[in-house]
N, C-alpha and C positions, 0 to 999 in steps of 0.2 A: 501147378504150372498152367499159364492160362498168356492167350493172345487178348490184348487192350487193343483196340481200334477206332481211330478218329478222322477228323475232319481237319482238327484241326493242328498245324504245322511246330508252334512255337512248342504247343505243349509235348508234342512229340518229340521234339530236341530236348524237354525239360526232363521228360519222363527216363528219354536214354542216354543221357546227358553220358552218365558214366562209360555205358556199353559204348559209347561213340570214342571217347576219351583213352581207351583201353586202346583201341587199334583202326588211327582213325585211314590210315591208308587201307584197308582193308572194306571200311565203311565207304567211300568215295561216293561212290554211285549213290548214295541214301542222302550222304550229305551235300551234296552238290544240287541236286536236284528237287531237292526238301529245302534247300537257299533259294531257289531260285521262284518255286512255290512263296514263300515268304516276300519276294521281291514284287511278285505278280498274283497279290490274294484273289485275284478272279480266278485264276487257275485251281480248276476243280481236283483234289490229290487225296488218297487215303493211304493212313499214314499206322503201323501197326508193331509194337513191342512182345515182347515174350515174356513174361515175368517167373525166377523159379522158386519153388517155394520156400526156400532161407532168405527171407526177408521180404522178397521180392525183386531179386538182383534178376536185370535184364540180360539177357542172352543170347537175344535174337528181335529183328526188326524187319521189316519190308515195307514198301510204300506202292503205289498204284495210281500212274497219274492218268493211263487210259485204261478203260473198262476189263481189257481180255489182257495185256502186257503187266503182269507183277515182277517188281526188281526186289529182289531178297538180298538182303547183310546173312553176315555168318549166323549159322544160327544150331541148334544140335539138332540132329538127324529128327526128333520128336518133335519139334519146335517146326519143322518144315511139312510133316505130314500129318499132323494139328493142323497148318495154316488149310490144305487141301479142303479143309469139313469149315471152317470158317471166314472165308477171305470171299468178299461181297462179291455176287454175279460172278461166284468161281466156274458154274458153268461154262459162258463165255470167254474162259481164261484160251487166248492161242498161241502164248507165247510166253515165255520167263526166263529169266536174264537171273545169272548170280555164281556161285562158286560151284563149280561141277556137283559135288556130293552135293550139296543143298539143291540144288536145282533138281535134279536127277531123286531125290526125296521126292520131294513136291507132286513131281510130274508122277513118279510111281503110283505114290496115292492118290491122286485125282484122275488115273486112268483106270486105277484097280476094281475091277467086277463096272465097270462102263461102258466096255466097247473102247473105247475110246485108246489112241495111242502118240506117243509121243519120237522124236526125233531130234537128232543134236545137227542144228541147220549153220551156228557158226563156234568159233571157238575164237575166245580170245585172250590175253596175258597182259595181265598189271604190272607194270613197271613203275622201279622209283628212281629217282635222279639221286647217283650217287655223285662222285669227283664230272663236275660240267667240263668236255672236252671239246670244245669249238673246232670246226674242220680246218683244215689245215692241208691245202690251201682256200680259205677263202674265197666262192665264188665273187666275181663282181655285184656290185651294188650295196644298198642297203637297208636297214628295217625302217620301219617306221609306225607308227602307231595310225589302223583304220580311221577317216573321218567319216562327215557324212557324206561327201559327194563319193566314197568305196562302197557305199549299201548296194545299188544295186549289181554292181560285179562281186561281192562277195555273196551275195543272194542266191544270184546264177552258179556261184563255186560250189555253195553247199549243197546247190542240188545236182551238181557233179560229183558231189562229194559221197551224195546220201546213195546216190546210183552205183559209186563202186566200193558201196560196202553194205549193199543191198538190202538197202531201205527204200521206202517211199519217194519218190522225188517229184511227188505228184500235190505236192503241197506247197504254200506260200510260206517260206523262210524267213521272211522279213523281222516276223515278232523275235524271231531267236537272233539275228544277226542285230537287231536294233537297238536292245540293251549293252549288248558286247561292244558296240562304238560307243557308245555312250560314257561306259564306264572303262575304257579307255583298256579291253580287253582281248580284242583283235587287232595281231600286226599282219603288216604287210614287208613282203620281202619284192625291191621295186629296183630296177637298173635303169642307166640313164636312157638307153636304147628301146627299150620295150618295156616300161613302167610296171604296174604291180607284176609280178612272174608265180607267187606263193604267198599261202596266207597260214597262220596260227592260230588260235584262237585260246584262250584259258579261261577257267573256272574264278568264280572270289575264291579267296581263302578264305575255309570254312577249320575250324578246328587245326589249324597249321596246315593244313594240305589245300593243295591246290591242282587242279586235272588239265593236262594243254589235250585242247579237241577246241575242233578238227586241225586237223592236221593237212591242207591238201594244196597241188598244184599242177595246173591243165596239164593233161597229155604230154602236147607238141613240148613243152617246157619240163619236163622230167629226167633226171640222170644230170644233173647240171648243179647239182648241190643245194637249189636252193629251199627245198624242206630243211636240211640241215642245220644252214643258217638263220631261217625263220625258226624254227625251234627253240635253238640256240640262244636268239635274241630274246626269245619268249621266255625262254627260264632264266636266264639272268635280272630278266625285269623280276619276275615274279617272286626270286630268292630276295631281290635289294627291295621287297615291296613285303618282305616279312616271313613269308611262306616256310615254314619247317620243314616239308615234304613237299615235292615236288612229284608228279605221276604222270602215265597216260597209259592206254591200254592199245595195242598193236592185235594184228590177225594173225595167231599163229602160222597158217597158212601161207602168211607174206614172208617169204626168206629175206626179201629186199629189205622192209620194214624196220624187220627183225633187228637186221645188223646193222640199219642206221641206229635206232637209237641207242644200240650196245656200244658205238663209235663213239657217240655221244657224254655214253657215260651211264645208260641208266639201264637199269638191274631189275629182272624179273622178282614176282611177290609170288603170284598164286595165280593159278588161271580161273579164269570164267565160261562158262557157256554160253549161246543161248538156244533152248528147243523150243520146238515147233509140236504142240500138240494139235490132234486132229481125230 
C-alpha cells in the first residue's frame, strides 16, 4: 500500500481512472478541479493515488493545487494518515477539505506528537439532482447564458460570493470567471426592470457528473426566487448537454439553502468538512 504522486494531471486520471469511475459523484471536487488544471497547464497542482496491494487497485486519491489546502477523495482511514508522512510541504498544510472521516484522519495524524491542532471551521453536503422540480410559481424574468460584457459584474459577485462563504475575497476573480463565459458555463437570471438579479455557474462534465457553483445573488435581491430559477435553468442545460449526475454542495448551516435545493429536487450524498489546522 503506497501513495504515487505527480505533477502531472492526465496521468493522474489515467492512473485512477477506475477509482474515479466507481463513484464519480463522490469524486467531484478531484475531478473537477484536476479538469480544470488540464484546461489551464500553467496551473501548478499535485495530484496523488493510493495503490492496494491486490494488484494495485486505487483506493484513494487527493490533489493540492495551493501549498497548505489538500482536497482529499474517499480514501481508507490508512490511506489518509499515510498521506500526513507524505503529502509535499505537509508542514505548511492550514486547511483540508474532504469527507468528514477522511479529513478528520489526516488532520489527526499530522497534528499527532506536533503541537500542533486542528478545528472543523465549515461543514458542508453533496447533493445530487434527483426528479428536476422548477419553482412554481416562476419568478419573472429569465435565464440566459453570461457573455462578455457580464465579466466584470460577475467578478464583483464572486467576490460577494467568496465573502459570504468565507473565503478570500481579496483576490482578482477574473481568471475563474473568464473560462466559464467562455465555454458558455455561467447563467445569468436577468428581468426586464433590473437586468441580471442572479447568477449560476457549472463545472464541464467530467466522468458524467457535473457541479453547479457558485450559486449566488446580491443581498437587496434575495427571497424573490431567483437562485431557484437560475439553478433550475442551469440543470436543465446541463442534463440536455449530456451530464449523468448533476451536484452541488450547500452549507449545512444554511437551513435557507438547504430547502431550496430539496424543493428543487436534489438529494443529499455524504457530507464534507473543512478544518482549519493550527
Amino acid at each position: 500500500m503506497t501513495w504515487h504522486i505527480t505533477e502531472d494531471a492526465d496521468a493522474f486520471r489515467v492512473e485512477a481512472a477506475d477509482y474515479f469511475a466507481a463513484d464519480p459523484a463522490r469524486a467531484t471536487m478531484l475531478l473537477t478541479i484536476s479538469e480544470g488544471a488540464r484546461r489551464r497547464p500553467h496551473t501548478s497542482t499535485r495530484y496523488g493515488w493510493w495503490t492496494e496491494p491486490d494488484g494495485g487497485r486505487v483506493t484513494g486519491a487527493f490533489l493540492l493545487t495551493l501549498r497548505d489546502e489538500p482536497a482529499l477523495g474517499p480514501m481508507p482511514d490508512v490511506a489518509a494518515r499515510a498521506l500526513a508522512h507524505v503529502l509535499p510541504e505537509v508542514a505548511e498544510v492550514r486547511t483540508v477539505r474532504g469527507e468528514e472521516e477522511t479529513a478528520e484522519a489526516f488532520a489527526g495524524e499530522l497534528c499527532r506528537g506536533s503541537g500542533r491542532s486542528w478545528t472543523t471551521t465549515r461543514r458542508m453536503r453533496l447533493h445530487r439532482l434527483g426528479d428536476l422540480t422548477p419553482p412554481d410559481p416562476a419568478p419573472p424574468g429569465r435565464a440566459r447564458r453570461a457573455g462578455v460584457a457580464d465579466i466584470p459584474l460577475a467578478v464583483e459577485w464572486m467576490r460577494h460570493y467568496a465573502r459570504d462563504i468565507g473565503e478570500d475575497d481579496d483576490v482578482d476573480f477574473t481568471p475563474n470567471i473568464e473560462p466559464r463565459v467562455a465555454e458558455g458555463r455561467l447563467h445569468l437570471w436577468e428581468t426586464d426592470d433590473a437586468g441580471p438579479v442572479s447568477m449560476a455557474g457549472v463545472t464541464p462534465v467530467v466522468a458524467g457528473q457535473a457541479r453547479i457553483s457558485p450559486v449566488f445573488t446580491p443581498a437587496g435581491r434575495r427571497g424573490r426566487g431567483y437562485a431557484a430559477a437560475v439553478t433550475t435553468a442551469v440543470s436543465r442545460t446541463v442534463l440536455d448537454e449530456g451530464a449523468e449526475q448533476v451536484l452541488l454542495f450547500t452549507d449545512v448551516a444554511n437551513p435557507t439553502s438547504n430547502a431550496l435545493y430539496r424543493r428543487l429536487g436534489y438529494r443529499p450524498v455524504i457530507d464534507h468538512v473543512g478544518l482549519t489546522i493550527s
